[in-house]
C-alpha positions as a Python dict, from the first residue, in 0.01 Angstrom:
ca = {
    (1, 'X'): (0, 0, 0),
    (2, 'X'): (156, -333, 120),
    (3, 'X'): (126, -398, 505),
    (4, 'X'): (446, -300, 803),
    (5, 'X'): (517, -569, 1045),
    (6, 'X'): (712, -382, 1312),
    (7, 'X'): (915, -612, 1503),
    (8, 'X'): (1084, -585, 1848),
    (9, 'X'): (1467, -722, 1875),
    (10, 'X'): (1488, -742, 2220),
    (11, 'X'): (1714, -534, 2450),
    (12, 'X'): (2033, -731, 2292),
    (13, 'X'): (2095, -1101, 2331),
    (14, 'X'): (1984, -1305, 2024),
    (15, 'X'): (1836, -1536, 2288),
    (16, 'X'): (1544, -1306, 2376),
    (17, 'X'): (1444, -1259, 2019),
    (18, 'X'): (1097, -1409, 2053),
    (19, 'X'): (934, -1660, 1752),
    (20, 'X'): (745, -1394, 1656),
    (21, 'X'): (1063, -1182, 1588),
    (22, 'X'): (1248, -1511, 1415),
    (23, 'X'): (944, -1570, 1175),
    (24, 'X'): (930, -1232, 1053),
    (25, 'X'): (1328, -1265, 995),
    (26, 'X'): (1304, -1538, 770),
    (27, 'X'): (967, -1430, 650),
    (28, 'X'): (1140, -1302, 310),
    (29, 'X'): (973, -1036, 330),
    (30, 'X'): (1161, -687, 235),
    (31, 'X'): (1358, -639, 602),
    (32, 'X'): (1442, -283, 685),
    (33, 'X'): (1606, -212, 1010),
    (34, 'X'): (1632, 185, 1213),
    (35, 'X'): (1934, 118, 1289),
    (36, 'X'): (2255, -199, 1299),
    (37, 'X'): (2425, -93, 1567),
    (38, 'X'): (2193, -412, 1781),
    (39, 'X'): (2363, -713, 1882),
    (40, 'X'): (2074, -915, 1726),
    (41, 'X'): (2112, -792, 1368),
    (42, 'X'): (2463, -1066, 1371),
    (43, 'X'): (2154, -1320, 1360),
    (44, 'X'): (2068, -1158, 1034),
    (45, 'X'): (2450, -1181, 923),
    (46, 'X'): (2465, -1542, 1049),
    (47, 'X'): (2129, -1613, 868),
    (48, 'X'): (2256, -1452, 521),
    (49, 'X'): (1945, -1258, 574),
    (50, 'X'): (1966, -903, 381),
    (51, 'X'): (1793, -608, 564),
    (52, 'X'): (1874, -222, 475),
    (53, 'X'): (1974, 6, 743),
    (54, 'X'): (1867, 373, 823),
    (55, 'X'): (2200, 473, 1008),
    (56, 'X'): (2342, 685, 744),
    (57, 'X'): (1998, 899, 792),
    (58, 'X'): (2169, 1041, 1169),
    (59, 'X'): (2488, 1079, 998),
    (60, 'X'): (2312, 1303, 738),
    (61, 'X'): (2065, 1497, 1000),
    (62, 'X'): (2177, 1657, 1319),
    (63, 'X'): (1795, 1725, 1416),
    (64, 'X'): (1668, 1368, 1536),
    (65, 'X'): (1281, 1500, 1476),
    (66, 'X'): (1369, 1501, 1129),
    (67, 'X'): (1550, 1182, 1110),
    (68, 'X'): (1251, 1025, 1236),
    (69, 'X'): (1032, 1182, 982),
    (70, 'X'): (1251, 1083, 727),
    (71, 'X'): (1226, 702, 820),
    (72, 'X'): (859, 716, 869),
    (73, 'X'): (825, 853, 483),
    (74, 'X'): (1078, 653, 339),
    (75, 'X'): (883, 321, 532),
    (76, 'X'): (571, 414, 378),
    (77, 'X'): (735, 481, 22),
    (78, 'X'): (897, 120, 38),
    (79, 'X'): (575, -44, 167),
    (80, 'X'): (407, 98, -151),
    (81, 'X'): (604, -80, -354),
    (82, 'X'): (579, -463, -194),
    (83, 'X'): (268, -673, -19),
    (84, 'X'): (439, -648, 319),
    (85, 'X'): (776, -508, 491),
    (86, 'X'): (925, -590, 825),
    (87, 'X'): (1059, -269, 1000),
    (88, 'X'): (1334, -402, 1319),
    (89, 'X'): (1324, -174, 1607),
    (90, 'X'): (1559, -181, 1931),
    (91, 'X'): (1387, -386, 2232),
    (92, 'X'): (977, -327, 2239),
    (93, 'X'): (853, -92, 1973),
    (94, 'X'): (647, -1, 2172),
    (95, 'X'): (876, 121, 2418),
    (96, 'X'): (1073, 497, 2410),
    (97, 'X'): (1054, 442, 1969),
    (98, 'X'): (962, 786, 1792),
    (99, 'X'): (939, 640, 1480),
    (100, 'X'): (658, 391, 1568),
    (101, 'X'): (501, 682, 1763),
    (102, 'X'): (493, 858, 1402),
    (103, 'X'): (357, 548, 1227),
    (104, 'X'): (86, 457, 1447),
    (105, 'X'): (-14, 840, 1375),
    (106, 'X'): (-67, 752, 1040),
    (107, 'X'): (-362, 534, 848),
    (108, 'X'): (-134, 256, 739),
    (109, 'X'): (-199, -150, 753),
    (110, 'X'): (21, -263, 1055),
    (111, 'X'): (132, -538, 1260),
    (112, 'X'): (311, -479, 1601),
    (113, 'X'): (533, -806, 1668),
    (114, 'X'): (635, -717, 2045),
    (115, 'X'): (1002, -811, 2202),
    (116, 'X'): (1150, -765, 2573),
    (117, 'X'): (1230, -404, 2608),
    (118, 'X'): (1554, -271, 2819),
    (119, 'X'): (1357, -174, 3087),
    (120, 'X'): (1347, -555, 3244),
    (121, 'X'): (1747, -609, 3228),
    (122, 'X'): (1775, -248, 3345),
    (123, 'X'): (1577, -285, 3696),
    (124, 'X'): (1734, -623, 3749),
    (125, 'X'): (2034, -455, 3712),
    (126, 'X'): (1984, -171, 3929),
    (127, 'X'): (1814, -416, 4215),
    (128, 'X'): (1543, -152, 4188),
    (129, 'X'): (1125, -270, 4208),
    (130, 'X'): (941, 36, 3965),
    (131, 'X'): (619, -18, 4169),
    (132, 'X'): (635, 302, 4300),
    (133, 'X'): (692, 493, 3995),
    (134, 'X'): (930, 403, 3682),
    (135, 'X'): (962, 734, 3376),
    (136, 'X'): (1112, 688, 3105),
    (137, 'X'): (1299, 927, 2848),
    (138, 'X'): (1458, 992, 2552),
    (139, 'X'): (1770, 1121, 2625),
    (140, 'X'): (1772, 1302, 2271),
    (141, 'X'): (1514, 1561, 2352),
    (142, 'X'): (1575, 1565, 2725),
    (143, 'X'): (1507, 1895, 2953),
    (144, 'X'): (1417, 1961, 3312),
    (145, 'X'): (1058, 1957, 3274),
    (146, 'X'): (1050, 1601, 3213),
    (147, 'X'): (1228, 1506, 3547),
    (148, 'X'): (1016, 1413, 3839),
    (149, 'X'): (1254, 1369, 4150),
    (150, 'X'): (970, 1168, 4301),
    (151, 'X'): (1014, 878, 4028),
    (152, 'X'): (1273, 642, 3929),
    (153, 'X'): (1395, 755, 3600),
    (154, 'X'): (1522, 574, 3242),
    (155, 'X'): (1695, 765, 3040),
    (156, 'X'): (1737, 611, 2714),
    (157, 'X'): (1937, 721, 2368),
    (158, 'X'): (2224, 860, 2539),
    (159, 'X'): (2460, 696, 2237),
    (160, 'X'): (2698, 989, 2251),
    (161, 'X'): (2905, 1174, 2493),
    (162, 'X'): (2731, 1514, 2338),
    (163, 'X'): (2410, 1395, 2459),
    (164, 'X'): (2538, 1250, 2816),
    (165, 'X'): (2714, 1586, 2896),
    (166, 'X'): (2386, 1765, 2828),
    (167, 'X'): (2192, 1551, 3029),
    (168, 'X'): (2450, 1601, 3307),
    (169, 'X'): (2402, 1894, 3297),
    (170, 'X'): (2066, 1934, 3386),
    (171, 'X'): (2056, 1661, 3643),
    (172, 'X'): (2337, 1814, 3861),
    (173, 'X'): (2113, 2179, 3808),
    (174, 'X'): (1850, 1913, 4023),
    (175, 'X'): (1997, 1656, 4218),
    (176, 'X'): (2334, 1816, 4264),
    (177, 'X'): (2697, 1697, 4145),
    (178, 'X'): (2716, 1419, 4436),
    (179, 'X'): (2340, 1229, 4358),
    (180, 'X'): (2419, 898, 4303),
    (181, 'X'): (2292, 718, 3979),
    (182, 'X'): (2336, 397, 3713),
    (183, 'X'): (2523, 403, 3427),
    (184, 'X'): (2414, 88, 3207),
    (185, 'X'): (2558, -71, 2904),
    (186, 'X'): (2475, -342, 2657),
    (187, 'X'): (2153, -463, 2948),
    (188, 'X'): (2050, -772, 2866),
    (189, 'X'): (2354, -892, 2658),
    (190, 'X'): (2495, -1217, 2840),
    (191, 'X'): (2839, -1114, 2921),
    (192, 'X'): (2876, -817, 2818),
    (193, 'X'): (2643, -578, 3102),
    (194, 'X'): (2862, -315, 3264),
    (195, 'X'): (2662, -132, 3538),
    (196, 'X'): (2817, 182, 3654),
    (197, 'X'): (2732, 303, 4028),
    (198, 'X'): (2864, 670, 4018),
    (199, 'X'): (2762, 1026, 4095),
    (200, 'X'): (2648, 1250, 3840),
    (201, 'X'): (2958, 1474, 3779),
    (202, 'X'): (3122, 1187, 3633),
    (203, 'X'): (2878, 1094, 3419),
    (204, 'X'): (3070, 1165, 3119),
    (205, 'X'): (3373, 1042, 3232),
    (206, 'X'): (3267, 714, 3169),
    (207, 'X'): (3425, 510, 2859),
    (208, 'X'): (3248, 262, 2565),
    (209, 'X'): (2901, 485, 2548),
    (210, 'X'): (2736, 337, 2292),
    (211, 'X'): (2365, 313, 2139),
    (212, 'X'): (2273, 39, 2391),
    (213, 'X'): (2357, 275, 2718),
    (214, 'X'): (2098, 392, 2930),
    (215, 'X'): (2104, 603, 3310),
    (216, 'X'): (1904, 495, 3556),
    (217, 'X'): (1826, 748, 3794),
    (218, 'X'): (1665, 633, 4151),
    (219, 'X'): (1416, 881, 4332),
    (220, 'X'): (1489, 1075, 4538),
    (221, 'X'): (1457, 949, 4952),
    (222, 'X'): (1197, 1065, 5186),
    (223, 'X'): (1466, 1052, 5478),
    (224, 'X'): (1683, 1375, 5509),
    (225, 'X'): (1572, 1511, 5133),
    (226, 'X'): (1701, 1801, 5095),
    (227, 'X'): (1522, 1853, 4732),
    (228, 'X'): (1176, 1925, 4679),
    (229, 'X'): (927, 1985, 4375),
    (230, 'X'): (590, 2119, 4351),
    (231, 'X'): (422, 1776, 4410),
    (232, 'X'): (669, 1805, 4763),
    (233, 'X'): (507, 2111, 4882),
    (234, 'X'): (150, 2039, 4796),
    (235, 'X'): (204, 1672, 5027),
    (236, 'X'): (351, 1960, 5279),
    (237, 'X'): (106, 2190, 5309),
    (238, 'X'): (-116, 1878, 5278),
    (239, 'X'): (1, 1744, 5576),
    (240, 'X'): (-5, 2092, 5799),
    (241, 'X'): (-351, 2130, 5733),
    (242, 'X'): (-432, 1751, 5846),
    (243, 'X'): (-541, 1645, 6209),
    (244, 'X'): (-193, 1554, 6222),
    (245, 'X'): (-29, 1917, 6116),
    (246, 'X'): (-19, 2267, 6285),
    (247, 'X'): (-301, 2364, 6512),
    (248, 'X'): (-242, 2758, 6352),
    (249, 'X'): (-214, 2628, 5948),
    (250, 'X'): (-573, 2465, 6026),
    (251, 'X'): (-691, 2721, 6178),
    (252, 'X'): (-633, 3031, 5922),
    (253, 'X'): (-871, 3080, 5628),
    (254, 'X'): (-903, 3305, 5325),
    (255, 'X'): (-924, 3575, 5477),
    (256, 'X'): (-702, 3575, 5754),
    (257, 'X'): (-384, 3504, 5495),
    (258, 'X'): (-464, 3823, 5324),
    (259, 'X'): (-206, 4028, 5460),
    (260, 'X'): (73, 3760, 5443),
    (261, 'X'): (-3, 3771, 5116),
    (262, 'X'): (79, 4142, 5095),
    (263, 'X'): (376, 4130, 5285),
    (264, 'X'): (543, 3892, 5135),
    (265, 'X'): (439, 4030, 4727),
    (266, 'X'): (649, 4352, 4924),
    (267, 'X'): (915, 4136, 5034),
    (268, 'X'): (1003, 4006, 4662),
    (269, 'X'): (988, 4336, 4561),
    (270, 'X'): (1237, 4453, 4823),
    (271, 'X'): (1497, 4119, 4726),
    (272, 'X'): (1499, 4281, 4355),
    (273, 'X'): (1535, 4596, 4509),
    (274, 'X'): (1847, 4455, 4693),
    (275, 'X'): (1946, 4305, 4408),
    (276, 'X'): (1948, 4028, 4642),
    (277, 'X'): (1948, 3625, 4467),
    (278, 'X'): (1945, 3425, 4794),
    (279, 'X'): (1691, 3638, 4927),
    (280, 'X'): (1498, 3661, 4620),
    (281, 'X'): (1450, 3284, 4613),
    (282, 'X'): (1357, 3291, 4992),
    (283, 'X'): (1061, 3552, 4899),
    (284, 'X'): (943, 3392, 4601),
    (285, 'X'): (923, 3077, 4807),
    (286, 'X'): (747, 3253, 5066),
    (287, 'X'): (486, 3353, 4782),
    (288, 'X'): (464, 3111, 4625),
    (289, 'X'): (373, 2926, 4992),
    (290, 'X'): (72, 3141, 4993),
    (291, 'X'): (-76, 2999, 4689),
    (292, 'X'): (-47, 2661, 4797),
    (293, 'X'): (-210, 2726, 5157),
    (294, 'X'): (-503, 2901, 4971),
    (295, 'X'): (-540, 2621, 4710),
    (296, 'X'): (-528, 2390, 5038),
    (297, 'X'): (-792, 2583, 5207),
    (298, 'X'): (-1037, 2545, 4942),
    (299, 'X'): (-962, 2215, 4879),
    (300, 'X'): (-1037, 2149, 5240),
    (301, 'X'): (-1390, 2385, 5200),
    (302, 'X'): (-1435, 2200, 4904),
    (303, 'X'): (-1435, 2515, 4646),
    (304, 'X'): (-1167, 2399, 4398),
    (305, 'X'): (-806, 2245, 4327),
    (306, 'X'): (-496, 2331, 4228),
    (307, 'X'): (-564, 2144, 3935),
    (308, 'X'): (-817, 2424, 3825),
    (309, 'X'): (-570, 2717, 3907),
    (310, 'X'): (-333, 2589, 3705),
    (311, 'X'): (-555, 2521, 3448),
    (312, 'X'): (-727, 2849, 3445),
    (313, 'X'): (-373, 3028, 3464),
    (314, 'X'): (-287, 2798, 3158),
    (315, 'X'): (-544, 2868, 2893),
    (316, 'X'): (-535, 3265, 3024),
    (317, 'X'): (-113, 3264, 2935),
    (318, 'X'): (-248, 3096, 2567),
    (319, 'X'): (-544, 3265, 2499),
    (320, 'X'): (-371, 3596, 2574),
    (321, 'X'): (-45, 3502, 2374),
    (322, 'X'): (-251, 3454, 2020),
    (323, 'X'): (92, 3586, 1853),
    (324, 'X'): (350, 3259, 1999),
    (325, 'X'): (68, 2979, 2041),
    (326, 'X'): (-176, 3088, 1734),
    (327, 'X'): (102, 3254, 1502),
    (328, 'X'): (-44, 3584, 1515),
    (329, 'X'): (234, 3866, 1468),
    (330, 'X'): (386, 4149, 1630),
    (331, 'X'): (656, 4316, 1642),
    (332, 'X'): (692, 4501, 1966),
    (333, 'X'): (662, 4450, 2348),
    (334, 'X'): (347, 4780, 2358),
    (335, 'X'): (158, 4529, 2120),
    (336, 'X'): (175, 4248, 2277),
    (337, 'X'): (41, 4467, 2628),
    (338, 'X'): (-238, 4600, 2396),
    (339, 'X'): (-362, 4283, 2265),
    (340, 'X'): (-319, 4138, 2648),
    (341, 'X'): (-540, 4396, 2764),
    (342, 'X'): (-810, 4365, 2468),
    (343, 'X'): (-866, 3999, 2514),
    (344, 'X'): (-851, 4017, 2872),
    (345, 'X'): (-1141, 4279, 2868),
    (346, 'X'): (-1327, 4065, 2555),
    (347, 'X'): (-1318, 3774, 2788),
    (348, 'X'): (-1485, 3971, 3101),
    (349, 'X'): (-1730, 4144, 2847),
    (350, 'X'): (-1586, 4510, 2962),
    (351, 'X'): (-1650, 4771, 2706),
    (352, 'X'): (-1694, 5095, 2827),
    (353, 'X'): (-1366, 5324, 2955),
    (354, 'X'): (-1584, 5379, 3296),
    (355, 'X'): (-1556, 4961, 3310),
    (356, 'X'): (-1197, 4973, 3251),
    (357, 'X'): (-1084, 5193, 3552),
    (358, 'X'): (-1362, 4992, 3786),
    (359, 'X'): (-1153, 4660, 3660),
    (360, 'X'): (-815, 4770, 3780),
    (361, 'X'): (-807, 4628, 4117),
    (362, 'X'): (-752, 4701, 4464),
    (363, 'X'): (-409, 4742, 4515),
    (364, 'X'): (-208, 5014, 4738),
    (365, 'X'): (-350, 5372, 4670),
    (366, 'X'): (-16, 5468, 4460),
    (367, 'X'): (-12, 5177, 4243),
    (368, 'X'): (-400, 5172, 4165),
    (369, 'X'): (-360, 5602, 4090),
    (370, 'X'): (-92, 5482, 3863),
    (371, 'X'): (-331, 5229, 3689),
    (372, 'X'): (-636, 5470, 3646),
    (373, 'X'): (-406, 5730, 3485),
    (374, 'X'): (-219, 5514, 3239),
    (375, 'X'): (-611, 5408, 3152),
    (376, 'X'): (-714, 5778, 3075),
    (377, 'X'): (-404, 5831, 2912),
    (378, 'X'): (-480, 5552, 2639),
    (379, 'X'): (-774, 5781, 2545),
    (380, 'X'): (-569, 6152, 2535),
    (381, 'X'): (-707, 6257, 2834),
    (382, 'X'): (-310, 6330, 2940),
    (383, 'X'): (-60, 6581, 2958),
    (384, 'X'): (136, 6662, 2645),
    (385, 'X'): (476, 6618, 2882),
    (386, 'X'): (604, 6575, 3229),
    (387, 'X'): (591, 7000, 3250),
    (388, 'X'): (202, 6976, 3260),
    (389, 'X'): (233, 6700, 3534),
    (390, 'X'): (506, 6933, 3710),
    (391, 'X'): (299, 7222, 3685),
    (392, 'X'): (1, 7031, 3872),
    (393, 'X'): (235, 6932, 4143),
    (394, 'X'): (250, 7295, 4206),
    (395, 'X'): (-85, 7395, 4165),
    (396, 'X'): (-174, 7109, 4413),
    (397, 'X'): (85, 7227, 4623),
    (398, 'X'): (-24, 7577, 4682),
    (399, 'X'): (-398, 7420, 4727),
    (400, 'X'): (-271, 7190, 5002),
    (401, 'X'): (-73, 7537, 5178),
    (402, 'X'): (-459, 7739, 5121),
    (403, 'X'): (-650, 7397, 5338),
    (404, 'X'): (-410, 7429, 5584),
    (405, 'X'): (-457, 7790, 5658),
    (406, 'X'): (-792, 7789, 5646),
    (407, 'X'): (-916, 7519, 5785),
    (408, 'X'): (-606, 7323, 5965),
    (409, 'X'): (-496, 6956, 5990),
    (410, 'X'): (-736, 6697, 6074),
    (411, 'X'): (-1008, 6847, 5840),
    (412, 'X'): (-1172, 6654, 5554),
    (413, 'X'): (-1086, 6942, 5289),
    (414, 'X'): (-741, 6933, 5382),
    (415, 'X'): (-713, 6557, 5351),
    (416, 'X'): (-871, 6602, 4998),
    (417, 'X'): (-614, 6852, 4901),
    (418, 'X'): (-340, 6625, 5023),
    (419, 'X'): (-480, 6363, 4829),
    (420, 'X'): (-484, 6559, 4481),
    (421, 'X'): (-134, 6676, 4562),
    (422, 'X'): (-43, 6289, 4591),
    (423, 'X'): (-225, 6186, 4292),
    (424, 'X'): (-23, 6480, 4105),
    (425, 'X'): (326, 6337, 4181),
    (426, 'X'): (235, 5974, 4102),
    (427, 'X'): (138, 6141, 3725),
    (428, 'X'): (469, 6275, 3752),
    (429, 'X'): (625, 5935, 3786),
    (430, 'X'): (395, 5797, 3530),
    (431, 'X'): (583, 6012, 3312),
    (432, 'X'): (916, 5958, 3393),
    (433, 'X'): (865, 5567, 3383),
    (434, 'X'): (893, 5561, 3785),
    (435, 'X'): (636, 5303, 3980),
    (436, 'X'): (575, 5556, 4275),
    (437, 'X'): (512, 5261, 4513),
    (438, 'X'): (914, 5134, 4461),
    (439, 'X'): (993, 5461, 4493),
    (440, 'X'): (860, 5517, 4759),
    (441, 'X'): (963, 5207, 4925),
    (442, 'X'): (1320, 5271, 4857),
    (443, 'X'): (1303, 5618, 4991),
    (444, 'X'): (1167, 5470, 5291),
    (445, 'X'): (1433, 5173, 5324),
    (446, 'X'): (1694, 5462, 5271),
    (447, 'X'): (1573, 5663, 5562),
    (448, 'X'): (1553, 5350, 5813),
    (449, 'X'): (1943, 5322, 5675),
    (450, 'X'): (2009, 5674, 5764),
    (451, 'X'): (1845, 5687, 6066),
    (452, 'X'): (2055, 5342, 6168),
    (453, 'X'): (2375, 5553, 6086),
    (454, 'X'): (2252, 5874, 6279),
    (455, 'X'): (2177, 5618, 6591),
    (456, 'X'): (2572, 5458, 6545),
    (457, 'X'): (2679, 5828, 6543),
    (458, 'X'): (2486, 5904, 6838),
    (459, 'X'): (2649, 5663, 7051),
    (460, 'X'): (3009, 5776, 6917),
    (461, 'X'): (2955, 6124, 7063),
    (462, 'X'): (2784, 5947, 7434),
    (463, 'X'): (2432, 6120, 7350),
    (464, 'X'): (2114, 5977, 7316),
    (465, 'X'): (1877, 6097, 7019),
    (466, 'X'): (1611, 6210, 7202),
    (467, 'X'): (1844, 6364, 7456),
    (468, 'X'): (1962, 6596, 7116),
    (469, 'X'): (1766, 6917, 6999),
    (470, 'X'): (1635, 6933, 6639),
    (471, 'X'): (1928, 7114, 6520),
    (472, 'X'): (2142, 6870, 6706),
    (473, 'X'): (1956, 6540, 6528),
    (474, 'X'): (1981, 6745, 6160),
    (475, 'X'): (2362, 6740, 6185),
    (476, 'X'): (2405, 6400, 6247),
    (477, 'X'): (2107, 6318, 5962),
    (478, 'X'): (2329, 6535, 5707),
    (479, 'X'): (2632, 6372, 5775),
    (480, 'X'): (2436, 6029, 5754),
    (481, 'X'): (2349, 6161, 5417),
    (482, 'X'): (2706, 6180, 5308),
    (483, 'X'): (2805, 5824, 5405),
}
């Protein structure tokens, strides 16, 4: 196998084609180039310098993985058949190039000849210093979870208005319509750099994109931001713990945030309920401020990072999801619980059924009597239908009417009987696919509402509620019924 010299061209202008670049031109070796569409290959033409060009590969392949691979292997084939190739690559190759990402991957005799890269016209373009933080990205497999709003951004191979409406896309989903950004063409090329200063909805409004555009995104400002990411919040709650935050946020500790956390799992839970969006993303901020202030805590106690909850939450989600990240199959959603539950009790070495029910945690007494009887039900100890769980309810019931008679409220017995009776509807709801905690929550929500409407009615007829007798109130609570 002969040897690959992969050169760099420069980000455009034949005048920043270094020696190195020149010598391997006129090296007569076999000259192969990914693509023509470079200002520098007219030295080539100038030169009467053949080369062979992989363009026709994109025209062929709509999936730019595979035109890559295709390149790499048909590189390697050609370099079999000669002592040396050059391969010609757009500005560094080391720089935002998949296909010398693929062939350093492999064991193959190579030569990197380095050239400017577009990032240096770009940033003297912009006016912009990347001290504080300069990413760059191939526009072709762009998504949100490569931008960091914290960071300048590059975004490179946008050479078609298919990919620059995608990737408008998802930066107005972050930095909204208005954000201002760069548009750059042909950096580099003497007298013919266009810089565009616009905001992000017009991003594809813009004429002549071409394979040597590029958007330069600036980060966003610490004044008046109005965006924030996760790195945002942790600085936040960073800062409210410090000598120079809250005097209650440094005070509170493990233990005293329990029942925020609580509250505001409930308050989520009440936004779905409500079917509610902007309150929904209000909760699930509130929650998700929780985690942060106990990850801050024991950062401050020195007992971990975020960096290991993360982590730990990580490898649980693959571990436990053999069947997406280990190719193991199934077919249906109970499966996937099953093997869940198997590998989460493999990994905490619980075997017996006893060890199960002591696992399931403690939540609310109506979710964890849920729990323990979906656990005994895995093993048949279960009713054959909802009339056996129906049937206890009554039993219960008439156990609950025999404590009270014979020993009255307030007694232990009683309490027990009560308790049975409650256990006995939440099997009930078990097997009519009802969480009895919901339900119960939205029974409750819908009696504050009827209450509210019995109060508005009360003031319609000039008579307090607890001015009314019980017959008086159970009008006005049946009529709330019926609004």
């Amino acid at each position: 196998m002969g040897k690959i010299y992969v050169v760099g061209l420069g980000p455009g202008s034949i005048d920043s084609l270094t020696l190195g670049a020149v010598e391997r031109i006129t090296s007569g070796d076999k000259n192969y180039l990914r693509t023509e569409k470079h200002p520098t290959v007219q030295y080539f033409k100038d030169k009467n310098i053949l080369y062979k060009s992989y363009d026709y590969v994109y025209n062929e392949e709509e999936d730019f993985n595979k035109v890559y691979e295709y390149i790499v292997e048909d590189l390697i084939k050609e370099s079999k058949k000669y002592e040396a190739i050059n391969y010609f690559v757009p500005g560094n190759p080391l720089v935002a190039e998949k296909t010398v990402e693929l062939l350093l991957n492999k064991s193959l005799e190579m030569d990197i000849i380095s050239g400017m890269s577009f990032i240096e016209p770009m940033i003297e373009l912009v006016g912009r210093d990347p001290i504080d933080g300069l990413k760059i990205i191939d526009g072709a497999d762009f998504n949100s979870l490569m931008v960091d709003i914290n960071v300048d951004i590059i975004i490179t191979q946008v050479y078609n208005y298919r990919i620059i409406s995608e990737v408008k896309l998802i930066l107005s989903e972050i930095y909204g319509d208005e954000y201002e950004i760069y548009l750059v063409h042909n950096g580099g090329i003497k007298d013919e750099e266009k810089l565009h200063h616009i905001p992000i909805y017009k991003l594809d409004r813009i004429e002549n994109i071409g394979a040597l555009t590029s958007i330069y995104v600036p980060k966003m400002g610490r004044i008046n931001k109005k965006i924030h990411d996760f790195n945002d919040l942790v600085a936040i709650m960073k800062l409210l713990r410090s000598e120079k935050g809250c005097p209650w946020d440094m005070e509170q500790t493990h233990e005293s945030l329990r029942q925020y956390v609580i509250e505001e799992a409930y308050e989520v839970v009440e936004a779905i309920d409500n079917d509610d969006v902007e309150e929904l993303i209000e909760e699930l901020g509130d929650l998700l401020l929780q985690v942060l202030f106990h990850c801050q805590i024991a950062v401050d106690e020195g007992e971990f990072n975020l960096y290991e909850v993360t982590s730990d939450l990580g490898n649980k989600l693959i571990y436990r999801h053999p069947h997406v990240f280990c190719e193991k199959k199934v077919e249906k959603s109970n499966e996937v619980v099953y093997n869940w539950n198997k590998l989460k009790y493999a990994k905490r070495e619980i075997t017996s059924f006893s060890d199960k029910l002591k696992n399931i945690p403690r939540l609310p007494s109506l979710m964890s009597s849920f729990k323990v009887q979906e656990k005994a039900a895995e093993i048949g100890f279960d009713w054959n239908s909802v009339d056996g769980a129906l049937d206890k309810v009554i039993e219960e019931y008439k156990e609950v009417i025999e404590a009270i008679n014979d020993f009255g409220g307030g007694d232990r017995r009683t309490e027990e009987e009560l308790g049975d009776l409650l256990f006995a509807v939440v099997n009930v709801c078990r097997f009519l696919d009802v969480n009895p905690e919901v339900a119960l929550n939205r029974t409750v929500n819908k009696f504050i509402h009827r209450f509210e409407i019995m109060e508005e009615k009360s003031k319609i007829i000039g008579k307090k509620l607890e001015e009314m007798t019980l017959e008086e109130m159970d009008e006005l609570w049946n009529a709330a019924k019926d609004t």
